[in-house]
N, C-alpha and C positions, 0 to 999 in steps of 0.2 A: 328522510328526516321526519320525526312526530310534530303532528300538531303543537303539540307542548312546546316541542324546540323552537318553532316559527314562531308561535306566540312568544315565546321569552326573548328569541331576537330582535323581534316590532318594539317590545316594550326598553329594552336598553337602547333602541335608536329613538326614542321617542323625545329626548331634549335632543338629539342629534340627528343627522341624516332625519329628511323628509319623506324619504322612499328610502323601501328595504328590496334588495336584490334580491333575488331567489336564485337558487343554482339553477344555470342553464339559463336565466334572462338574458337578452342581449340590452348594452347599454341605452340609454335613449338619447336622440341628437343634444335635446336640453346640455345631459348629463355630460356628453363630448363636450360640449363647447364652453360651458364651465368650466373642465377639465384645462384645456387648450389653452383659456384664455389665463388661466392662472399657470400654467406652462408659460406662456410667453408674458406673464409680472413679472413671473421670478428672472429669466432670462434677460430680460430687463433690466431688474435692480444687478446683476451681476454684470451686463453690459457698463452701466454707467458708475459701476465700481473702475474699470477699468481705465487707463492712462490710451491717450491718444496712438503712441507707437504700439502698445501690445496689444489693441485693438487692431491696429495693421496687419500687424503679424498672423492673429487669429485669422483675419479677411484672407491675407495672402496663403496662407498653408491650406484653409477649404475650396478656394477657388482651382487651388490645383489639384486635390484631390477630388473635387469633383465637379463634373464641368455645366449639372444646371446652377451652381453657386457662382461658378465663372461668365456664367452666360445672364444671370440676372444682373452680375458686377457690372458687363458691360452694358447691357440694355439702360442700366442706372446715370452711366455715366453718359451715355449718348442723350440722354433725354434733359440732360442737365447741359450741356453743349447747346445743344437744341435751345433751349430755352433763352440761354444765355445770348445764344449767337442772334434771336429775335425782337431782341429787346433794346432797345436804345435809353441809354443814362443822361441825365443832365447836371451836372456838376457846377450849376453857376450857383447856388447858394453856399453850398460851400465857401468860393471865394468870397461870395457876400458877408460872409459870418467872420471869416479871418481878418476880412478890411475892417469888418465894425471890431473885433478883436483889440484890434490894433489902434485905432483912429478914435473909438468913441467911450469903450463900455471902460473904461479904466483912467478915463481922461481928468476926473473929478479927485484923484489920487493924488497924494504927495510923488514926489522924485523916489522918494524912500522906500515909500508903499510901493511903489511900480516896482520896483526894482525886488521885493521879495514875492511879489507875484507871477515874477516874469519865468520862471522855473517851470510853472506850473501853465504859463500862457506856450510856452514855447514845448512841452512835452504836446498838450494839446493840439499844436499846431501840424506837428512831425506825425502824429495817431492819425490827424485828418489827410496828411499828405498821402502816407502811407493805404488808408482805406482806400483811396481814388484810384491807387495805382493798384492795388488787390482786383479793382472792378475793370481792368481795362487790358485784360487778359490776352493769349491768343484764340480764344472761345468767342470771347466779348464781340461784339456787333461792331464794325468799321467805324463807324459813327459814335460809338461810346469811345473809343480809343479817340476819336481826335478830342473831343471835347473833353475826357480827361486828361489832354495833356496842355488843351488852351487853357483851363483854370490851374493846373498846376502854374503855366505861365501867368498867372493872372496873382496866383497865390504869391510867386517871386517879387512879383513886380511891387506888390503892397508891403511887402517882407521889407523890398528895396528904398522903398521913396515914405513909406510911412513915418513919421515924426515921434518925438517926447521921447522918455525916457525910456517905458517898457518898449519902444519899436524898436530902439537904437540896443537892446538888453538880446530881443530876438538876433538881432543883424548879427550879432558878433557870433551867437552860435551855430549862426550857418558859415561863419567864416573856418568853422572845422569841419560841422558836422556834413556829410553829404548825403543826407536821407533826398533833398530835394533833387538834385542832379541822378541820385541812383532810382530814382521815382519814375524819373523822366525818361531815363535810358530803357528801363522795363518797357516800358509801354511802347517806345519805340522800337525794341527788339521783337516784340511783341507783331509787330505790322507789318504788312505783306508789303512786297517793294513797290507796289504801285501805287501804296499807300502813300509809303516816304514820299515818293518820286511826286505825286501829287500837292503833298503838303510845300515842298519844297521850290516847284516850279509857278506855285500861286503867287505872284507879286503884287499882282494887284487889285484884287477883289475885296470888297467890305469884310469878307471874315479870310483873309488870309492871312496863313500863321505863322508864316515864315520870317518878312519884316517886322513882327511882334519879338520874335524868338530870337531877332540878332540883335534888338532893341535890349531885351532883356538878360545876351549875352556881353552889351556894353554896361550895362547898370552894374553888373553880377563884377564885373573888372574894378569899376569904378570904384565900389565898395567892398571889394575883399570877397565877396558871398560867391558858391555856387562854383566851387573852382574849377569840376567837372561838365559842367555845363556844354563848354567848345564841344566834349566827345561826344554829347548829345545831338549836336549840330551837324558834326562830322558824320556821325551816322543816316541822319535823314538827307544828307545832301549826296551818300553815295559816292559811288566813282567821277561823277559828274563835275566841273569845274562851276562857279557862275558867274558868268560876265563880267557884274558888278556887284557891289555890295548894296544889298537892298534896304538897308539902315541909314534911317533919317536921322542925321546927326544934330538937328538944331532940338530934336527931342530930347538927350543928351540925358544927364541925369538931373532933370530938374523935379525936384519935390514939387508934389504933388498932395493935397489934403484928401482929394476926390479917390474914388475906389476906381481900382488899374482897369481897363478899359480892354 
C-alpha cells in the first residue's frame, strides 16, 4: 500500500476511529474490550426485549447444547440456595403494617369512604400475604419458614378480630378468597417433617405456634374466613393424633382493638 494510500486513510478516519489499523496490526486489548463490552449492550437490550418464558427457553436449549452453559446454570442456582438457605427473615412488620392497615391509617374515614378503599386495601393485603410466602421456600432457612408462617397467623388473626367498616369489607373477602390458607399451606409443604413435627408438638413455650394456629382455626370458623385452614393444620400435625386440644377457648373470638399477638 503507498504512502498516499495510508495517508488518505488517517485522514478519512480523522472525525472517526482514533487509531487507524494497518494490515497485519493485531488488535489492542483497549480495542477488544470496547468491542466486548458493546457485544454484550447489545446482547443486553435484546435480552430485555424478551418475555420471561422465551427467555427460559433460550436458557433451556444452550444449557443442553452445551454443558459450560449448563454448568454455570447450576453453579448460579446453588449459590442462590446458598444464600438463601443462610439468611434468616423477619416478617413481623409486616403484620405490623396490616394491623395499622386495618385499625388505624383509615380510621378518620366515613363508612362510605371505607368501603371504596377497601378494594384496594384488601388487593394490598393478599400482594403482602403472597410476598411472605414467596420468601419461605424449600431453599429458605428453617427459621424464616416458621416465622413466615407465625405472621401469616398474625396477619389472620388482625383480618379476624379487626373492627369498622373497611375490616369487616376485608373479612368478607377472605370468606372466598383463599390466598391466606393457600400461603400457609406452601410454607408448610415447604418444611421438613421435623420441622412440622416440632411446630406441632410445642404446647407450651412463649413462642409456640401451634396453640396460636388452633386459636386462629376457631376465629377462621367463627367468622366464615380461611376455610382451608383445618388442611393446613392437618398437615403440620401429621400422622400423629394429639391428646388434647391445645385451644384456649375462653380466648374465643373476642375482638380485640390491639395488634394479634
Amino acid at each position: 500500500m503507498s504512502d498516499f494510500h495510508i495517508s488518505k486513510q488517517a485522514r478519512a478516519n480523522e472525525a472517526g476511529d482514533a487509531h487507524v489499523r494497518f494490515p497485519g496490526e493485531e488488535e489492542t486489548p483497549e480495542l477488544k474490550h470496547t468491542v466486548n463490552e458493546e457485544k454484550a449492550r447489545r446482547i443486553r437490550e435484546q435480552v430485555d426485549n424478551l418475555e420471561i418464558e422465551e427467555l427460559a427457553n433460550i436458557v433451556i436449549k444452550a444449557a443442553e447444547a452445551h454443558p459450560d452453559v449448563c454448568a454455570m446454570l447450576e453453579s448460579t442456582i446453588e449459590a442462590i440456595r446458598r444464600q438463601e438457605s443462610s439468611r434468616v427473615i423477619n416478617f413481623d412488620w409486616e403484620s405490623k403494617s396490616v394491623w395499622k392497615t386495618l385499625n388505624v391509617t383509615y380510621r378518620s374515614l366515613s363508612g362510605s369512604k371505607q368501603c371504596d378503599i377497601a378494594g384496594e386495601v384488601e388487593n394490598d393485603i393478599i400482594e403482602t400475604i403472597k410476598r411472605i410466602a414467596a420468601q419461605c421456600g424449600p431453599y429458605a432457612n428453617s427459621q424464616t419458614r416458621f416465622n413466615g408462617l407465625s405472621v401469616l397467623r398474625k396477619i389472620g388473626k388482625s383480618i379476624a378480630l379487626s373492627y369498622d367498616t373497611l375490616a369487616r369489607e376485608v373479612r368478607m373477602r377472605f370468606q372466598w378468597d383463599p390466598t391466606m390458607e393457600d400461603s400457609m399451606m406452601k410454607i408448610v409443604s415447604a418444611m421438613e417433617a421435623q420441622e412440622r413435627l416440632a411446630i406441632y408438638q410445642d404446647n407450651t413455650s412463649s413462642e409456640a405456634l401451634w396453640p396460636k394456629l388452633r386459636e386462629l382455626e376457631g376465629l377462621a370458623e367463627s367468622h366464615c374466613i380461611f376455610k382451608g385452614i383445618s388442611q393446613v393444620l392437618d398437615l403440620l400435625q401429621g400422622d400423629e393424633d394429639p391428646e388434647e386440644s391445645p385451644q384456649s377457648e375462653d380466648e374465643g373470638d373476642t375482638e380485640s382493638t390491639n395488634e394479634a399477638r
